[in-house]
N, C-alpha and C positions, 0 to 999 in steps of 0.2 A: 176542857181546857188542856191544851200541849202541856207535856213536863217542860221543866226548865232545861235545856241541851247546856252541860257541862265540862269545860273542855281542864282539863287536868297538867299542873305544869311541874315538875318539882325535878331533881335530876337522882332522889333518893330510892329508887323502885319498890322498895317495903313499905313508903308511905305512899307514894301513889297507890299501890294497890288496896290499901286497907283502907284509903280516903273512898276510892272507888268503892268499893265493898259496904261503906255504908250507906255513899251515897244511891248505890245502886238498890237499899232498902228501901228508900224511900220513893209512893208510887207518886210523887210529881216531879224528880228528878231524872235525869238519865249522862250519863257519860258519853259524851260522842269521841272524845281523843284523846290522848295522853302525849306529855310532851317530854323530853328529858333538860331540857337546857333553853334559853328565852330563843334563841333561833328559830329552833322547831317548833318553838309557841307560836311565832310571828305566823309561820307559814301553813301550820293548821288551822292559826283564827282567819284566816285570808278563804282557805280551804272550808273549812267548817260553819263558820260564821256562829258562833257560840252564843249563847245567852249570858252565860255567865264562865268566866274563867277565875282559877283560882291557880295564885302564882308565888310561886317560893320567888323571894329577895335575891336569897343566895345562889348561883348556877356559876357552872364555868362558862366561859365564851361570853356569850352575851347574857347579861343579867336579866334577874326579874323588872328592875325598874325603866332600862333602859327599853324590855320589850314591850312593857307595859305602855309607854309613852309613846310607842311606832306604832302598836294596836292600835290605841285610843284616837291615834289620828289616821287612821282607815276605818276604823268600826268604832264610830264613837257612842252609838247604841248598848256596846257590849260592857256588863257589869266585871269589872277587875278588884 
């Protein structure tokens, strides 16, 4: 079975990384991208096509909820 492809959203970078870091313990997960802000979310799940994304609320520019809702209607497959 593929690990689950993980795409990473937060605009914190010490918790992306240590988010990463665990997940990357784990042998059915993996991290394909890291995003700082919901923009650069939008445009690496478009890019990546994720399994699963995991999204901070909080970001400058575009938020978690607003990018969550532009995803969801391009990759509605994709767990948010």
């Amino acid at each position: 079975m593929a690990p689950t492809r993980v795409l990473l959203a937060d605009d914190h970078i010490l918790f992306r990384e240590g988010l990463s870091g665990i997940i990357a313990s784990q042998p059915d997960m993996q991290v394909i991208g890291e995003a700082d802000d919901g923009l650069e979310a939008i445009v690496k799940a478009q890019q990546l096509k994720p399994d699963l994304i995991l999204m901070d609320i909080q970001m400058p520019g575009c938020d978690g909820l607003e990018a969550t809702r532009t995803i969801k209607k391009e990759l509605p497959e994709t767990i948010i």
